[in-house]
Legacy VTK file of the C-alpha trace (Angstrom):
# vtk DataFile Version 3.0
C-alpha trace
ASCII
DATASET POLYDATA
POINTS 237 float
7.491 -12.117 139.144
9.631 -12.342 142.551
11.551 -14.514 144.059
8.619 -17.572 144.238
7.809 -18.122 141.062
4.600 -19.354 140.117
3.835 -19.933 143.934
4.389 -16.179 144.449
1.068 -16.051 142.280
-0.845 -18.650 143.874
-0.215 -17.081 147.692
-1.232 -13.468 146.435
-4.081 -14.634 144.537
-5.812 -16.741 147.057
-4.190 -15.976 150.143
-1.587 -17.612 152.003
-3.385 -20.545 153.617
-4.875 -21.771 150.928
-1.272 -20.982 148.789
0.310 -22.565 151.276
-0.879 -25.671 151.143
-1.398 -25.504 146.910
2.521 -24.591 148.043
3.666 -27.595 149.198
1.833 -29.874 147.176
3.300 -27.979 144.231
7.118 -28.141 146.110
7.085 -32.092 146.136
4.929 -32.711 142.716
8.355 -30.388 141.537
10.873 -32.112 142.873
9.958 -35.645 141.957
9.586 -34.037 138.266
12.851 -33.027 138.112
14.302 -36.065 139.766
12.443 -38.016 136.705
13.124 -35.321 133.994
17.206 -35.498 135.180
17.214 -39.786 135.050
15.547 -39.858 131.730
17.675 -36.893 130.539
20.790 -39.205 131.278
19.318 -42.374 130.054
18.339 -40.819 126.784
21.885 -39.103 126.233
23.536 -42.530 127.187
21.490 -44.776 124.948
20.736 -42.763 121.879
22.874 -39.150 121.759
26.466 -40.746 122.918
26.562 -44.349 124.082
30.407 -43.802 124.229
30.479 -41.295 127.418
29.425 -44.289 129.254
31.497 -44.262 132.225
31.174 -47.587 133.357
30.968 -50.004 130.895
28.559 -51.173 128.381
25.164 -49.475 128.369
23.398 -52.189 127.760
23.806 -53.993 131.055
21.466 -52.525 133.939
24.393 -52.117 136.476
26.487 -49.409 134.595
23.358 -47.937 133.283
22.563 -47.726 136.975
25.608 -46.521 138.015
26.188 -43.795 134.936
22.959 -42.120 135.893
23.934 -41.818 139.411
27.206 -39.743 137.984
25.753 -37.807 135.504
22.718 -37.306 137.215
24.082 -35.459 140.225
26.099 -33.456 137.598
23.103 -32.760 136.245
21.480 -31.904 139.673
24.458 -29.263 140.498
23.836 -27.206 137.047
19.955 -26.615 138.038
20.846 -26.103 141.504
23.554 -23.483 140.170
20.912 -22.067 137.763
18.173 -21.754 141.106
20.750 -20.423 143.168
21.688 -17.566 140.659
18.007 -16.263 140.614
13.888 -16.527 139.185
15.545 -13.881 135.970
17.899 -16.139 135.032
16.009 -18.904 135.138
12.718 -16.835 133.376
15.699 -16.621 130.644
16.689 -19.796 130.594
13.032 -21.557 130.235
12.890 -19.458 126.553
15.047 -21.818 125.729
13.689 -24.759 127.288
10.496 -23.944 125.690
12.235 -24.348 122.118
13.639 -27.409 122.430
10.456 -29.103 124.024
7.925 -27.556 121.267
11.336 -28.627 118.684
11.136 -32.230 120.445
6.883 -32.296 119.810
6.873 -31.323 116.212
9.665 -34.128 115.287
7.322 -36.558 117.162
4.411 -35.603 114.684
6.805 -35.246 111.733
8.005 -39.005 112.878
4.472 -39.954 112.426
4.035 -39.762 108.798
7.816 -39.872 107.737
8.276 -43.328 109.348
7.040 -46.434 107.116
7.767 -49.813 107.033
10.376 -50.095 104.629
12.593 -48.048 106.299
11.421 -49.061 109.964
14.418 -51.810 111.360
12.758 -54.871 112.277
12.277 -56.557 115.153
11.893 -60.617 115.848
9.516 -62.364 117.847
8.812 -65.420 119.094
4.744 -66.408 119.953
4.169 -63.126 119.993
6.979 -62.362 121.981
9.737 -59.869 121.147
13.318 -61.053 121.269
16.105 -59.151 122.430
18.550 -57.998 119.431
21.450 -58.917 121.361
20.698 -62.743 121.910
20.325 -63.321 118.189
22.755 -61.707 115.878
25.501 -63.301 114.302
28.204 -61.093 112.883
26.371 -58.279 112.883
23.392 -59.769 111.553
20.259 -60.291 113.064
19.596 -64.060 112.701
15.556 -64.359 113.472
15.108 -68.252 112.340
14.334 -71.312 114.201
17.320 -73.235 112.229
19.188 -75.742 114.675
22.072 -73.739 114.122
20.966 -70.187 114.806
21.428 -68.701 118.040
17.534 -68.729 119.098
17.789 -72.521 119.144
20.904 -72.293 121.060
19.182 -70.141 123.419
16.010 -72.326 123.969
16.742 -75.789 123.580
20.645 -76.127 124.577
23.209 -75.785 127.592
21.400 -74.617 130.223
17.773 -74.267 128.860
14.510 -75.723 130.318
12.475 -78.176 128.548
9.657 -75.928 129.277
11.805 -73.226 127.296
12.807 -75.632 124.520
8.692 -76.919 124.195
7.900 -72.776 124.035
10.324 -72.688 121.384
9.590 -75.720 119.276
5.600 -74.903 119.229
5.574 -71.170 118.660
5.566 -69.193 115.553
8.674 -66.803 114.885
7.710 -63.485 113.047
10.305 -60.336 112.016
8.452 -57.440 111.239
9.241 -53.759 111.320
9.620 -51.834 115.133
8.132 -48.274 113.303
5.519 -49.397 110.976
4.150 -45.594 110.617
0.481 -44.772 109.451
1.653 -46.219 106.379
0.382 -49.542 107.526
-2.847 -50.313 109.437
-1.641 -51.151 112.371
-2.557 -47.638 114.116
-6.280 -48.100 113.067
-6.149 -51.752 114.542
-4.988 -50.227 117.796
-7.095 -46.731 118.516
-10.062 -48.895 119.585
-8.487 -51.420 121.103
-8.474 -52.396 124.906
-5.361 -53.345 126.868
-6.355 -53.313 130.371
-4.793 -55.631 132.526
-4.864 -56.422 136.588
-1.493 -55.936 138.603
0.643 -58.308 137.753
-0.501 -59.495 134.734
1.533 -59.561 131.548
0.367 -58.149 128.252
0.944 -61.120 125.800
-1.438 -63.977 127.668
1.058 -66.067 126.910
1.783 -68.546 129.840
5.571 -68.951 129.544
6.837 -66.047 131.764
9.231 -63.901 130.418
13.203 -63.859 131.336
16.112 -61.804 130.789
18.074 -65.380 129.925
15.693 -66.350 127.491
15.736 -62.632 125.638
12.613 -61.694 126.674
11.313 -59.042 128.323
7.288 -58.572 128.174
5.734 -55.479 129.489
3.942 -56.329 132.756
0.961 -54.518 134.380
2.494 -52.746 137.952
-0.298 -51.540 138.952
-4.140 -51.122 138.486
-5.619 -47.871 138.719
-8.605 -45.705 136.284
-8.411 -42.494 134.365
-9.840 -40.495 137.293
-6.563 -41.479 139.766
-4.292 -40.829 136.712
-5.925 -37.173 136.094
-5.910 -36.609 140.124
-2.217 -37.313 140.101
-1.533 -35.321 136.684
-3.347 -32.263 138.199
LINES 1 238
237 0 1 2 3 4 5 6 7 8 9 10 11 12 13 14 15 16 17 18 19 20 21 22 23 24 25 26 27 28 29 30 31 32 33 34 35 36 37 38 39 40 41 42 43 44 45 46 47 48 49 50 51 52 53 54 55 56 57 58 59 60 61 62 63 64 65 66 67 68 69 70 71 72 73 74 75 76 77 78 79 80 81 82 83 84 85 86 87 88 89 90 91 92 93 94 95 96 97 98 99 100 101 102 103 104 105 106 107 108 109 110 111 112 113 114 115 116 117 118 119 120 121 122 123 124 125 126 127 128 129 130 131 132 133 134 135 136 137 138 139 140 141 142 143 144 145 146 147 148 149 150 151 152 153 154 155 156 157 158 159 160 161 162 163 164 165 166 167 168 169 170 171 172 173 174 175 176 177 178 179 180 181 182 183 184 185 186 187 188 189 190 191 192 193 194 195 196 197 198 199 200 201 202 203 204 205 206 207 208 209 210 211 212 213 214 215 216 217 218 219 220 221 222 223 224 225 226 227 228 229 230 231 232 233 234 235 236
């Protein structure tokens, strides 16, 4: 194939009005790709391949995460634009490759499946129903998920500057530890498959009506946006 690519294809098989605009909407739906595929690249490398090469502090504050993807993502950005630059054969070359490690990065997501179990998932605590961020409660390395007076999750609701509202959510929920990769070892996936999580914008996933904060450890997953499958194939395609 010549310089073009795949749009070469498109503008010799159905001429070049209609492969002109299939083109353009092909151009942009490419670009933002690899704008996405280069930020999760870094964010993936920085949290779970080599949290060390953080540039900029610890990864776990938003900031230098922010700021290490800007660095390593324009790296990043210069090596593909090197790799465009040199020609469509070199990069034809370079996608065998690409093509390996994505079908290599598949299977370990299906070998994942029935490897992971619960007794050798780490666990995870949660309050109501909540999750709890690692770093608010452990103690000497340890992960201290108890309501004790003297663990850190009491400290964090009910003392300094907490809210009574924060201290009441505290002293009337439930805490729970159970494991963050139960595999199909436990029936958790067969709870789920039927299951219906639809939500309008805005909404949070828990129904629980103490909202979420970053000071408080948590962080529940909250709907952006409502949309149906028909958008989401329109934009896939």
């Amino acid at each position: 194939v010549p310089a073009g690519g795949s749009y070469f294809m498109i503008s010799r098989s159905i001429g070049p009005e209609f492969g002109g605009a299939v083109g353009i909407l092909f151009y942009l739906g490419t670009s933002m790709a690899a704008a996405m595929y280069l930020v999760g690249s870094v964010e993936v490398f920085l949290k779970y391949v080599c949290p060390k090469a953080s540039i900029f502090g610890s990864i776990t504050e938003s900031a230098s995460l922010f700021n290490n993807t800007r660095v390593y993502g324009t790296i990043l950005t210069f090596l593909v634009m090197i790799c465009v630059f040199i020609g469509i054969r070199f990069v034809s070359k370079f996608s065998v490759l690409s093509l390996i490690a994505v079908l290599g990065s598949i299977l370990c997501i299906y070998i994942g499946i029935f490897v992971a179990s619960p007794s050798r998932s780490p666990l995870v605590c949660a309050l109501g129903g909540r999750l709890i961020a690692q770093s608010k409660i452990m103690e000497n390395g340890t992960m201290m998920c108890t309501k004790n007076i003297t663990g850190p999750l009491y400290k964090l609701y009910c003392t300094g500057n907490a809210t009574a509202e924060a201290c009441d959510f505290f002293t009337t929920s439930n805490i729970s530890e159970f494991p963050a990769i139960p595999g199909l070892s436990s029936d958790l996936f067969y709870k789920n498959v039927m299951a219906s999580y639809y939500r309008e914008a805005g909404k949070t996933y828990d129904d629980i009506e103490f909202a979420p904060t970053v000071e408080n450890g948590q962080a529940s997953a909250i709907a952006d946006i409502t949309t149906t499958f028909t958008i989401l194939l329109a934009i896939f395609f």
